[in-house]
TORTOR-185105 format. One record per atom (N, C-alpha, C): residue number from 1; residue in three letters; atom name; x, y, z. Coordinates in Angstrom, 3 decimals. Example, Ala and Ser with C-alpha at 12.3 -4.5 7.8 and 13.67 -1.06 7.14 Angstrom:
# residues 2
+-----+------+------+----------+----------+----------+
: pos : code : site :        x :        y :        z :
+-----+------+------+----------+----------+----------+
:   1 :  ALA :    N :   13.190 :   -5.690 :    7.800 :
:   1 :  ALA :   CA :   12.300 :   -4.500 :    7.800 :
:   1 :  ALA :    C :   13.200 :   -3.300 :    7.800 :
:   2 :  SER :    N :   12.850 :   -2.250 :    7.080 :
:   2 :  SER :   CA :   13.670 :   -1.060 :    7.140 :
:   2 :  SER :    C :   12.900 :    0.030 :    7.870 :
+-----+------+------+----------+----------+----------+
This chain:
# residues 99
+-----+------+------+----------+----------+----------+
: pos : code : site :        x :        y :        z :
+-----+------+------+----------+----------+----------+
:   1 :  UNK :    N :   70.255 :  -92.045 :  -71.682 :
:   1 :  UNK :   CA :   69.528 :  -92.786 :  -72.674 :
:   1 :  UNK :    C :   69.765 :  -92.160 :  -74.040 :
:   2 :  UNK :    N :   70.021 :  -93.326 :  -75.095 :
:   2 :  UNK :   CA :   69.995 :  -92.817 :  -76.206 :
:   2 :  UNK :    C :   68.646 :  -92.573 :  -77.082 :
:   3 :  UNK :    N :   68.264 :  -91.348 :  -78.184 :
:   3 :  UNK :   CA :   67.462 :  -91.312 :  -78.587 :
:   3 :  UNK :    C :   67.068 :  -92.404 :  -80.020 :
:   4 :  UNK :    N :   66.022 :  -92.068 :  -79.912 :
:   4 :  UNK :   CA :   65.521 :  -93.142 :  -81.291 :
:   4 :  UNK :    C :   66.184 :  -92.949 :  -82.644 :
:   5 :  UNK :    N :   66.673 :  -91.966 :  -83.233 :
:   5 :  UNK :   CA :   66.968 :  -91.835 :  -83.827 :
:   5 :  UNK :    C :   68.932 :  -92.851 :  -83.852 :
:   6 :  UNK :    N :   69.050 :  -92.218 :  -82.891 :
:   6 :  UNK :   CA :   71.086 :  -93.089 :  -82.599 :
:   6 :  UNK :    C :   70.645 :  -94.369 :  -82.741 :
:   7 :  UNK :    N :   69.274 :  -94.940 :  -81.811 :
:   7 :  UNK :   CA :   69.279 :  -96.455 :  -82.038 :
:   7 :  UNK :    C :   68.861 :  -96.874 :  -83.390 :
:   8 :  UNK :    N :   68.262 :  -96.338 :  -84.346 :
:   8 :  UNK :   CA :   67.807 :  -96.529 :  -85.588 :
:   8 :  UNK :    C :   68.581 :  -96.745 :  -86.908 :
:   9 :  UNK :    N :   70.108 :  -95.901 :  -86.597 :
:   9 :  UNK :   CA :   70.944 :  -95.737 :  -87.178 :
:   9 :  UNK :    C :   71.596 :  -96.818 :  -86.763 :
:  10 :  UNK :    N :   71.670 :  -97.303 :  -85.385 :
:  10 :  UNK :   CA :   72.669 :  -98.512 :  -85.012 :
:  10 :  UNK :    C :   72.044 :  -99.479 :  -85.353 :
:  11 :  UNK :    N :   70.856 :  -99.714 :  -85.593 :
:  11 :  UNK :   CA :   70.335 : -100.781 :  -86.069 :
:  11 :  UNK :    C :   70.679 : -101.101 :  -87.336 :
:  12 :  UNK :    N :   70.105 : -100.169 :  -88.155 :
:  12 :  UNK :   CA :   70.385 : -100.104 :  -89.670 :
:  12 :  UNK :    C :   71.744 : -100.459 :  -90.152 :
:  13 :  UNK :    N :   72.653 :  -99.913 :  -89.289 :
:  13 :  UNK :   CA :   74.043 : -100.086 :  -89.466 :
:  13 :  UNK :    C :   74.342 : -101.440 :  -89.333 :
:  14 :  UNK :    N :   73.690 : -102.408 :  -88.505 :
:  14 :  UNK :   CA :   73.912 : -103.865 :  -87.829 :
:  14 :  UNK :    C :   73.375 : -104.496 :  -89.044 :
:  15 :  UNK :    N :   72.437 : -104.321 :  -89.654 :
:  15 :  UNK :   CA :   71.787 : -105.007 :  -90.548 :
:  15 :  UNK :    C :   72.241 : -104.854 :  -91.943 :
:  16 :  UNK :    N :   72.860 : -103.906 :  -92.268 :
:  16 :  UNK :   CA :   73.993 : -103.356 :  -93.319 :
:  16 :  UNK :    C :   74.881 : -104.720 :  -93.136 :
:  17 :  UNK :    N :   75.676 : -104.274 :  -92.190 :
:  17 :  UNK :   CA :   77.209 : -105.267 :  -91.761 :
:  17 :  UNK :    C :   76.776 : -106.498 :  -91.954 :
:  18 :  UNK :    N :   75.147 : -107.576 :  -91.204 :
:  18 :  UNK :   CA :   74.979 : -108.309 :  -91.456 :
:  18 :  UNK :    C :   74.902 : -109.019 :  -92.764 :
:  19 :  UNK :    N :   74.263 : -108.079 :  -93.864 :
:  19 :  UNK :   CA :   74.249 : -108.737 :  -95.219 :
:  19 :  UNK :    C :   75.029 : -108.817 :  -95.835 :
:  20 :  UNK :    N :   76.566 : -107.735 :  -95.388 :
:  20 :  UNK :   CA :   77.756 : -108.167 :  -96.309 :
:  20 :  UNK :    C :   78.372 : -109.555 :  -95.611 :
:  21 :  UNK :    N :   78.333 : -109.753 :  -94.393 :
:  21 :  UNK :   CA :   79.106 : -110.679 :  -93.683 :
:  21 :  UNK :    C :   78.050 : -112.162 :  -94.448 :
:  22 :  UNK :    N :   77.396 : -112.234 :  -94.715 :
:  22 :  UNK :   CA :   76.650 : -113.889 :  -94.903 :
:  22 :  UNK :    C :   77.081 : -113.887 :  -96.000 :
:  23 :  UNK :    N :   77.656 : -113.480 :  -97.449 :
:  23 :  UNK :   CA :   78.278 : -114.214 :  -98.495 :
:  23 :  UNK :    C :   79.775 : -114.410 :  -98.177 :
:  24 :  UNK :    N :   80.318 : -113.570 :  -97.135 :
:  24 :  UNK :   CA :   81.924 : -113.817 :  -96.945 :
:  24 :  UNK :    C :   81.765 : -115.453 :  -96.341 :
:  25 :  UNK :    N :   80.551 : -115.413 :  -95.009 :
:  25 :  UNK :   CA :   80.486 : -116.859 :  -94.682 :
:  25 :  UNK :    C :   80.749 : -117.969 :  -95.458 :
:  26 :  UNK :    N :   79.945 : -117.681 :  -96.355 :
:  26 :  UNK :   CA :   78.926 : -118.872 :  -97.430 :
:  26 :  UNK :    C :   80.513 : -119.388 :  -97.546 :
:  27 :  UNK :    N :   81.059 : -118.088 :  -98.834 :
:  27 :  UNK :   CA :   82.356 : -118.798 :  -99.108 :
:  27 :  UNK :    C :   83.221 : -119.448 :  -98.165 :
:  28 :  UNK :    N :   83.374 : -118.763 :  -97.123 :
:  28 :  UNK :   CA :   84.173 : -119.662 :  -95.868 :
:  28 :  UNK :    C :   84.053 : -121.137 :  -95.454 :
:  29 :  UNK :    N :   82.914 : -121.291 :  -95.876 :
:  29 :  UNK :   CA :   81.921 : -122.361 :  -95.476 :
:  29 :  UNK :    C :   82.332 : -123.508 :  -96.889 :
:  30 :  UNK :    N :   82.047 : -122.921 :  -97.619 :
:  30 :  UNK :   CA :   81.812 : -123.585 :  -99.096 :
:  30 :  UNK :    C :   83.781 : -124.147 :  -99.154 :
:  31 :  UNK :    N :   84.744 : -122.827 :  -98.934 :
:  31 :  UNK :   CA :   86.120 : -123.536 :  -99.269 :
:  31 :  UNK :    C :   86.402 : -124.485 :  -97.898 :
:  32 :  UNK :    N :   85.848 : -124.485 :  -96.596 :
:  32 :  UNK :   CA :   86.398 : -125.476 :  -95.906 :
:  32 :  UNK :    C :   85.785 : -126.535 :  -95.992 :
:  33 :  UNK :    N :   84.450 : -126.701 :  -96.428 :
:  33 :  UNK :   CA :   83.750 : -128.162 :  -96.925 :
:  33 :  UNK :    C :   84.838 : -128.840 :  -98.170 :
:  34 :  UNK :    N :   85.292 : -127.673 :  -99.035 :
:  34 :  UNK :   CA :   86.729 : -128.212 :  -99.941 :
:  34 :  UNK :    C :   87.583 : -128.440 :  -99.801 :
:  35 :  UNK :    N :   88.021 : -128.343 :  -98.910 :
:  35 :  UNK :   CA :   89.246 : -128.029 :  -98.223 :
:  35 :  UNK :    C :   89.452 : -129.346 :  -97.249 :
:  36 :  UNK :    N :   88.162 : -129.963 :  -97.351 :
:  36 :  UNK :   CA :   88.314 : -131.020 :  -96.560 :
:  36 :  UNK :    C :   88.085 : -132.759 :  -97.180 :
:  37 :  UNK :    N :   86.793 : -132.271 :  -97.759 :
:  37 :  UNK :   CA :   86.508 : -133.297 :  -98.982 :
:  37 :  UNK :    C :   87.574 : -133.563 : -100.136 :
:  38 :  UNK :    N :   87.923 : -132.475 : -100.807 :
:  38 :  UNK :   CA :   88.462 : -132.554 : -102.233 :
:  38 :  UNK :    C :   90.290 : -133.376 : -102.040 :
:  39 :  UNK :    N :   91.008 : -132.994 : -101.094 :
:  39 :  UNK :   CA :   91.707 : -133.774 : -100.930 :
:  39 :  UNK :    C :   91.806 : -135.351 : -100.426 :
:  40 :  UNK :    N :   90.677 : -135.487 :  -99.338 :
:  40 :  UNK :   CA :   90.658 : -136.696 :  -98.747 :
:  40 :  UNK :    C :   89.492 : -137.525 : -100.198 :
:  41 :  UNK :    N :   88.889 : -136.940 : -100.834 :
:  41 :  UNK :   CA :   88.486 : -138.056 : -101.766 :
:  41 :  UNK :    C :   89.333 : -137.945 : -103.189 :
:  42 :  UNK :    N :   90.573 : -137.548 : -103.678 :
:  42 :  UNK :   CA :   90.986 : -137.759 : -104.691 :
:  42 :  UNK :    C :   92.404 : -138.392 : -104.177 :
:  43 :  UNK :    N :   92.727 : -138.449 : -103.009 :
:  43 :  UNK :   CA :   93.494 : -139.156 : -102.628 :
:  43 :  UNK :    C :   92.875 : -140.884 : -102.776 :
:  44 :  UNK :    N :   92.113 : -141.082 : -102.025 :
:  44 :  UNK :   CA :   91.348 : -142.627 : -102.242 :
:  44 :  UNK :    C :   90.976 : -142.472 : -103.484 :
:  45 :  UNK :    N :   90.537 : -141.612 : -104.103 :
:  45 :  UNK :   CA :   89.871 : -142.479 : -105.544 :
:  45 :  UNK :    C :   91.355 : -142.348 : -106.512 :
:  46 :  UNK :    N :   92.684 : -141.547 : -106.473 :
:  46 :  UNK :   CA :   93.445 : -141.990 : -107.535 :
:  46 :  UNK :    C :   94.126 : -143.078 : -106.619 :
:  47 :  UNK :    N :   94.525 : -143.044 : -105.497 :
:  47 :  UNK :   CA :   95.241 : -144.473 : -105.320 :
:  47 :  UNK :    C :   94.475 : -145.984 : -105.986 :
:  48 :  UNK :    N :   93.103 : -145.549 : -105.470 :
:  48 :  UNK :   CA :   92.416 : -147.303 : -105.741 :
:  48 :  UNK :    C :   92.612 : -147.671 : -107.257 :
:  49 :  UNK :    N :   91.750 : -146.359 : -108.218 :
:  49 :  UNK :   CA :   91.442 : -146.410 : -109.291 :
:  49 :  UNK :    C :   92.620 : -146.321 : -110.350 :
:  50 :  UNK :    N :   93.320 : -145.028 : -110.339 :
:  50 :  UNK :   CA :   94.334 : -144.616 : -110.732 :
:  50 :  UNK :    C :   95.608 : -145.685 : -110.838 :
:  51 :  UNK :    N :   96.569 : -145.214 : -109.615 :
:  51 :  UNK :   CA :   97.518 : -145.895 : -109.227 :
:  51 :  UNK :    C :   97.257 : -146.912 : -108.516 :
:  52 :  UNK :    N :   96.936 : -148.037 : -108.209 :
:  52 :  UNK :   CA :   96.795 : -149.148 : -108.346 :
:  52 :  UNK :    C :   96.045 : -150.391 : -109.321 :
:  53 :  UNK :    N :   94.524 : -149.289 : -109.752 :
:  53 :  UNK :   CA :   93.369 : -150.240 : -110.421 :
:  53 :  UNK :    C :   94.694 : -150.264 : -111.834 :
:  54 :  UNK :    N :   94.654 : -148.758 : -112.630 :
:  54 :  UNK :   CA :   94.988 : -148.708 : -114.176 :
:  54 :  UNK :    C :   96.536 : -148.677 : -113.890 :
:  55 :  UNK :    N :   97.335 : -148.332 : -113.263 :
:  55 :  UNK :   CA :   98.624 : -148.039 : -113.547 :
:  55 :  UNK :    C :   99.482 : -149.377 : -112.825 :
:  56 :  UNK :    N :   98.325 : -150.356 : -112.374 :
:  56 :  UNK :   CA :   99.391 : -151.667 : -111.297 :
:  56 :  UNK :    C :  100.406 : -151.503 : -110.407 :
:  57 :  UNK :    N :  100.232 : -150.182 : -109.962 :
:  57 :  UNK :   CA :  101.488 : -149.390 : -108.981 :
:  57 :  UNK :    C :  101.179 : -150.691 : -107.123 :
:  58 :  UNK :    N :  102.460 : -151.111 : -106.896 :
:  58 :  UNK :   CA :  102.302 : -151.431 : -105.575 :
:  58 :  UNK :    C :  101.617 : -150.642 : -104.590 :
:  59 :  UNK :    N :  100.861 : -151.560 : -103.693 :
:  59 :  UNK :   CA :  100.227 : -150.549 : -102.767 :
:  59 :  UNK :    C :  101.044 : -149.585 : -102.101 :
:  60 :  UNK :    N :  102.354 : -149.820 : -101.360 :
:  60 :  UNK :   CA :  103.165 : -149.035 : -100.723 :
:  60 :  UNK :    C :  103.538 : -147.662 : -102.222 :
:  61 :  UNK :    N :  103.877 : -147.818 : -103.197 :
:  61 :  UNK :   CA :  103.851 : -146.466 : -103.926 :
:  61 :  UNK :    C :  102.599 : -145.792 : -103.877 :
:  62 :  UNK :    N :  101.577 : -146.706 : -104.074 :
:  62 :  UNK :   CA :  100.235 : -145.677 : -104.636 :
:  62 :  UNK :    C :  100.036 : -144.725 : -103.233 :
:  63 :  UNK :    N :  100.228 : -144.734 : -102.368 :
:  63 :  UNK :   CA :  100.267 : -143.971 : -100.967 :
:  63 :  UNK :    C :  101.554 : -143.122 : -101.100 :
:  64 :  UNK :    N :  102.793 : -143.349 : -101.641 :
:  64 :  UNK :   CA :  103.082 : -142.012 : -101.589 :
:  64 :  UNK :    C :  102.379 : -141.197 : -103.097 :
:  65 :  UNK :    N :  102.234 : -141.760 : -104.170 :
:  65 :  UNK :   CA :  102.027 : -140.591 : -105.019 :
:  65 :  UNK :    C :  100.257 : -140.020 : -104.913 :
:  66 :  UNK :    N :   99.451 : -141.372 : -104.424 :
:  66 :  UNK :   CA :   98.030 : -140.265 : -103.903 :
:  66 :  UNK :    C :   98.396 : -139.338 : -103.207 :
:  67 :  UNK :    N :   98.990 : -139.474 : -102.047 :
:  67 :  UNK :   CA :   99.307 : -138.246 : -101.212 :
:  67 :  UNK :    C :   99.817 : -136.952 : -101.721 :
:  68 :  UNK :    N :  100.826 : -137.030 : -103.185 :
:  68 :  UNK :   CA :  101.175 : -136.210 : -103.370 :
:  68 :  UNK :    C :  100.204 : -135.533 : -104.410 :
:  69 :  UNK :    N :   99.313 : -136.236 : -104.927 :
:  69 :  UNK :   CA :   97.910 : -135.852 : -105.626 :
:  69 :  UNK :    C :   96.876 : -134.849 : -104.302 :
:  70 :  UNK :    N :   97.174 : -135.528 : -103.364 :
:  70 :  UNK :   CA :   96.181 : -134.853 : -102.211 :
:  70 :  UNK :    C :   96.775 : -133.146 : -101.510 :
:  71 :  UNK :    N :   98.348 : -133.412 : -101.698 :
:  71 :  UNK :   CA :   99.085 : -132.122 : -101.663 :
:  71 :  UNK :    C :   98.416 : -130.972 : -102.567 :
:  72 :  UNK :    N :   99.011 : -131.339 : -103.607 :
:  72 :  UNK :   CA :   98.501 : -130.433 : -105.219 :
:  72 :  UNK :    C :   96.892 : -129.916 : -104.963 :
:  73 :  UNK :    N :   96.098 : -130.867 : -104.512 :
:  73 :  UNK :   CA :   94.811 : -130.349 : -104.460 :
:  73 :  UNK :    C :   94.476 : -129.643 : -103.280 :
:  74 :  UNK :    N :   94.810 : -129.619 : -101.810 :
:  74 :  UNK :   CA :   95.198 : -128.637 : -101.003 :
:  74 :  UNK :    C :   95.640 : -127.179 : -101.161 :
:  75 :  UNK :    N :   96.519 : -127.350 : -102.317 :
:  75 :  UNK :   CA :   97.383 : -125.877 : -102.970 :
:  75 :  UNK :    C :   96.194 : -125.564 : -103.992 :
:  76 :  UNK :    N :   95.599 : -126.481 : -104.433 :
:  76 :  UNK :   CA :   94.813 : -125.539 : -105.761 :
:  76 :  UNK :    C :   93.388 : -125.147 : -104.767 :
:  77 :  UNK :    N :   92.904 : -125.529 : -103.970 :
:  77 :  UNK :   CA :   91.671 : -125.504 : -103.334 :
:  77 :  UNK :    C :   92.488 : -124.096 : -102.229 :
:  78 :  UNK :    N :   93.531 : -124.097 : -101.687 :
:  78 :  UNK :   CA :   93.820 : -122.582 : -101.192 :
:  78 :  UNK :    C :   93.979 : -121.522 : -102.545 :
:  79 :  UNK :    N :   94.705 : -121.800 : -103.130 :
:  79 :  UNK :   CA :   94.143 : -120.610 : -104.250 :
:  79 :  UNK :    C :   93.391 : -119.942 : -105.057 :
:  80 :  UNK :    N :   92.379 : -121.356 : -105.145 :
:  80 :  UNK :   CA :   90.694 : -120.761 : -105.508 :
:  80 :  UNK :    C :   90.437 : -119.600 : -104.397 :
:  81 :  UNK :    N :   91.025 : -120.128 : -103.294 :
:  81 :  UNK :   CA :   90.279 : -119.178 : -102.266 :
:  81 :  UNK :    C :   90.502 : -117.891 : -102.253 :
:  82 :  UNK :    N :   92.138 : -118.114 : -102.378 :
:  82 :  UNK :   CA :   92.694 : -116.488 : -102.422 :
:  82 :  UNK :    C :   92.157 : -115.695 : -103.399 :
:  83 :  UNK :    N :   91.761 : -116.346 : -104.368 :
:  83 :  UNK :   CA :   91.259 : -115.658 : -105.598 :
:  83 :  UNK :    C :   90.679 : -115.411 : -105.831 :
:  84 :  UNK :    N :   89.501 : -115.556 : -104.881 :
:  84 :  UNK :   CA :   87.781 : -115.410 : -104.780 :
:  84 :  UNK :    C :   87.624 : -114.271 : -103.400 :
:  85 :  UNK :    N :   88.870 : -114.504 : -102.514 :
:  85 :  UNK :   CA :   88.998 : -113.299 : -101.370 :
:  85 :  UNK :    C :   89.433 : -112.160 : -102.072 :
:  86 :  UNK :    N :   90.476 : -112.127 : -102.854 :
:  86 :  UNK :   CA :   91.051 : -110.968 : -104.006 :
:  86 :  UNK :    C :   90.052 : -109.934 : -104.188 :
:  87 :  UNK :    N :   89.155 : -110.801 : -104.834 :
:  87 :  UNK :   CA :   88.493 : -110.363 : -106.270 :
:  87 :  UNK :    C :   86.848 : -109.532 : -105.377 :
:  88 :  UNK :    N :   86.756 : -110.598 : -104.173 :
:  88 :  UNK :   CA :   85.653 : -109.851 : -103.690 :
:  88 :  UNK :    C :   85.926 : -108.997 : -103.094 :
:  89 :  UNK :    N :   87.326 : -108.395 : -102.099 :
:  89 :  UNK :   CA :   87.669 : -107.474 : -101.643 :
:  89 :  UNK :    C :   87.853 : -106.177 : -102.222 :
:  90 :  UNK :    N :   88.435 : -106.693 : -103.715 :
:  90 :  UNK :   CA :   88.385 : -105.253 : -104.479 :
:  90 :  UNK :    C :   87.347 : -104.539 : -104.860 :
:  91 :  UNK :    N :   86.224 : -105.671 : -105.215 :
:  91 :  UNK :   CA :   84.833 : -105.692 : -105.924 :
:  91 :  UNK :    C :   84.167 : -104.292 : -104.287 :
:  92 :  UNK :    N :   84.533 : -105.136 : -103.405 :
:  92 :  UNK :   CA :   83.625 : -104.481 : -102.049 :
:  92 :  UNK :    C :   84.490 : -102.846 : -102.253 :
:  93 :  UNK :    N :   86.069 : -102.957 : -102.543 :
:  93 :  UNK :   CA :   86.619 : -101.454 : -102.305 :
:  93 :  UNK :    C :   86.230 : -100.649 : -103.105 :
:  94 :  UNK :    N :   85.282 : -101.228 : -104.469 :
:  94 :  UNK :   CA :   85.284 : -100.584 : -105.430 :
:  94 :  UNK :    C :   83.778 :  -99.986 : -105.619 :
:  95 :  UNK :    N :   83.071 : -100.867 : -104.433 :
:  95 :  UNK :   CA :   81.519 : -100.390 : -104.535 :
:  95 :  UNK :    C :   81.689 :  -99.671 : -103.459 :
:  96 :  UNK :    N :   82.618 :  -99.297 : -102.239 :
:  96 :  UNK :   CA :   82.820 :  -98.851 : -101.195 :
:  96 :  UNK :    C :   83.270 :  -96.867 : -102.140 :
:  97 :  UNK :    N :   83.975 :  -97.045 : -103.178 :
:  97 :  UNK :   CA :   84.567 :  -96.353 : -103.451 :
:  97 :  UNK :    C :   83.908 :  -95.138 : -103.785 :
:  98 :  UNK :    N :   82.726 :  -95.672 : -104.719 :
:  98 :  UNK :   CA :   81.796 :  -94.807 : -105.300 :
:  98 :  UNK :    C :   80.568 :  -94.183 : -104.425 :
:  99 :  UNK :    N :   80.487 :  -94.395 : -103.090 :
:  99 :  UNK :   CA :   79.892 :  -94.111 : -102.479 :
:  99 :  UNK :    C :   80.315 :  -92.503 : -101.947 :
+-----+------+------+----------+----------+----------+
């Protein structure tokens, strides 16, 4: 059996780990809700609005160039991410550091 003290420390330790892990979530959470939305609705809203409503593009074009609108926003919605994983990883090495 372990004493109270080892379990106190393992606790503490669990509850440490827990509070850094729920903002890594959030963001995880937050870029795949983007990651899912932000392309599939700027694809439909520039084909309808865009390239077909203002620009009179045939329906068969406005499907390839929404799509390629829906590409671009895929690539910019992964690099928000990377850039927000970057920045908090260093941020964590750097409060890790001074300890």
């Amino acid at each position: 059996m372990s004493s109270p003290s080892v379990k106190a420390v393992l606790v503490d330790d669990s509850a440490s780990s827990d509070n850094s892990l729920l903002p890594v979530l959030k963001t995880l959470l937050f870029f795949t809700i983007l990651m899912i939305t932000m392309p599939i609705g700027l694809y439909f809203a520039t084909k309808v609005y865009v390239f077909e409503g203002s620009l009179g593009m045939s329906n068969r074009d406005s499907y390839f160039y929404a799509a390629i609108v829906a590409v671009v926003a895929v690539h910019v919605v992964l690099a928000m991410f990377v850039y927000v994983a970057w920045n908090e990883g260093s941020r964590q090495w750097r409060d890790g550091k001074q300890d």
